[in-house]
N, C-alpha and C positions, 0 to 999 in steps of 0.2 A: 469536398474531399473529406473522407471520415476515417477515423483512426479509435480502434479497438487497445484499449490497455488496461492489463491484468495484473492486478496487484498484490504480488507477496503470495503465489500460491508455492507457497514451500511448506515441509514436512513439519515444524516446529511450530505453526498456527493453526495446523489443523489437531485432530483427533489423536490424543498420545504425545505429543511435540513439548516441548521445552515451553512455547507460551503458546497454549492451543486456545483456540477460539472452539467456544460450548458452540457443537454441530455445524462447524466448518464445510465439513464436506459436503453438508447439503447444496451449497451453490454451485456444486459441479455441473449440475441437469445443465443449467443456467447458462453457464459458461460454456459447457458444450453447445447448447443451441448458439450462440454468441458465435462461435466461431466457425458453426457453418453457414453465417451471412457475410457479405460481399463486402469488405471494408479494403483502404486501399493498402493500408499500413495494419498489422499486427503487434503490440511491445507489450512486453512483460518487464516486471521489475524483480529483482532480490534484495533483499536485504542481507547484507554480506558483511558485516562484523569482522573485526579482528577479535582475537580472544581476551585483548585486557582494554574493550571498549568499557567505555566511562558510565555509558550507560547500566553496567548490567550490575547490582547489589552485590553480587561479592567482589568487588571493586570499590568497596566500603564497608569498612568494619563498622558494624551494629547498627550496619541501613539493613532494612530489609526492601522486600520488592509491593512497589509502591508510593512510597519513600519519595519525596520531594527535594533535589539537591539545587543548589546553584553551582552548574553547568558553564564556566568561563561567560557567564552573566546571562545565561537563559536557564530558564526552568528548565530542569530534566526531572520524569519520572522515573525511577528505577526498575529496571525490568529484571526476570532470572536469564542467565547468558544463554543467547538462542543466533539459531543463523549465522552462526562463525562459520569464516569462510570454510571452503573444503572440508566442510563436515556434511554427515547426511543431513541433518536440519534442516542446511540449508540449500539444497537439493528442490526441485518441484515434485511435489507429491504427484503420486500416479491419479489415473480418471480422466485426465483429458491431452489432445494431441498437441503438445508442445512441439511438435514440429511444424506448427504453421506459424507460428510466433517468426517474425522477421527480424527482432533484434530484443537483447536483453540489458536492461540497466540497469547498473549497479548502485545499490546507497547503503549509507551507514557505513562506509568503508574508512573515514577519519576516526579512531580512537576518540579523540576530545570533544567531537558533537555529535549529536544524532539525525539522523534522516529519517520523517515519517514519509514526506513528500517520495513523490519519483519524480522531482523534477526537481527540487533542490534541496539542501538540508537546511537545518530547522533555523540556522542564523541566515539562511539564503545567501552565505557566503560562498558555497560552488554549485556549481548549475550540474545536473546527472550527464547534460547532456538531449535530453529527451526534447524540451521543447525547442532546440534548436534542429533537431531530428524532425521533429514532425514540419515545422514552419520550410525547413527546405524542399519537402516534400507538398508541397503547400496543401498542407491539412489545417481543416478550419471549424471540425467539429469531432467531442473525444466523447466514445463511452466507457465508461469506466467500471470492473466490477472486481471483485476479490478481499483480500484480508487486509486490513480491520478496519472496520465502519467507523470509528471512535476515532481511527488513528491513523495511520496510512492512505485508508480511500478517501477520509474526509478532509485531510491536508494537501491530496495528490490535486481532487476538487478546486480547493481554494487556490491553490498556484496555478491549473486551468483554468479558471475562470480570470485569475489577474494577468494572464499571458494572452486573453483575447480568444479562449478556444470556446466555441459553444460547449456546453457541457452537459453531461446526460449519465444517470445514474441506473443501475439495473438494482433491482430493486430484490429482486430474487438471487440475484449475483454479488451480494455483501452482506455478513456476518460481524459483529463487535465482541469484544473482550468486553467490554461492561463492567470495570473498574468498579466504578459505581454504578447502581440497576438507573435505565434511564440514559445511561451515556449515549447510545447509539440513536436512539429515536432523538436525540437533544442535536446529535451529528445531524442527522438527515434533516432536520428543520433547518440549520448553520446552511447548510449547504443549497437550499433551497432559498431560503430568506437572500443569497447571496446571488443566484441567479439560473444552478443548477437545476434540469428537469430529473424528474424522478419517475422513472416507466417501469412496467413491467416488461419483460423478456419476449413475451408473445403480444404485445404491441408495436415492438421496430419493425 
């Protein structure tokens, strides 16, 4: 049983957005072929912020974004405020049929930690939700594709693969922020080294 999950395709990662990912939108094609195959389960995630999450650099005077803080004892990067709730940000960009999506989960929605995961947040102290969603549905195998390679898809990976899911990466369906140049191709090795298959879109 296989389960399609789309990570973060909201307005604020792509092109113009608050923290855009450089040519976002090219995974669209991707993503649209992805979701005219036969999967049992469809989920998408958000990233859904309050507005005075801890994450975001003007939530610290004379941090800026990038910025390394101690986060109630985990590393937090600082990012510029993006994906607050009920804003367009944080909205799913247009280009593909979000209406075949079966259910949507929400993270980053506690102020004091952050969520790159869609399955848990970053201290793995609450669960989204998601991998008890698919396990009831007895799915046993996830593909994964959407925003950010670096961060999100590559974390969402790691907590599939420690929850027992087979994991499968579209490889045309993920885009990184690249902090640093390198970040993303350093993700996709991570997540590979770790057990994740990495295909192309016209291979499933």
């Amino acid at each position: 049983m296989k389960a399609l999950l789309l990570v973060d395709l909201q307005y604020d990662f792509f092109p113009g957005g608050a923290l855009e990912v450089k040519d976002g939108d090219k995974i669209l094609p991707a993503v649209n072929k992805l979701l005219k195959m036969d999967w049992e389960v469809i989920t998408a995630s958000k990233d859904w912020h309050p507005p005075n999450h801890e994450s975001f650099a003007s939530m610290h005077e004379g941090r800026g974004v990038g910025d390394k803080i101690d986060l109630d004892g985990i590393e937090q990067i600082l990012w510029p405020d993006h994906c607050v709730e009920n804003t367009k940000g944080a909205e799913f960009y247009p280009g593909w049929d979000v209406d075949k999506v079966d259910k949507v989960f929400y993270k980053g929605v506690d102020p004091k930690i952050d969520s790159y995961s869609t399955f848990f947040d970053n201290g793995h102290l609450r669960s989204t939700g998601l991998g008890e969603y698919l396990k009831e549905r007895n799915i046993t195998e996830v593909c994964i594709a959407g925003l950010a390679t670096d961060y999100c898809v590559k974390f969402s990976v790691f907590d599939a693969l420690k929850l027992g899911f087979k994991t499968t990466v579209v490889m045309e369906g993920v885009k990184g922020v690249d902090l640093k140049p390198g970040d993303s191709d350093k993700a996709l090795r991570e997540m590979q080294e770790r057990g994740a298959f990495l295909v192309s879109v016209d291979d499933l």
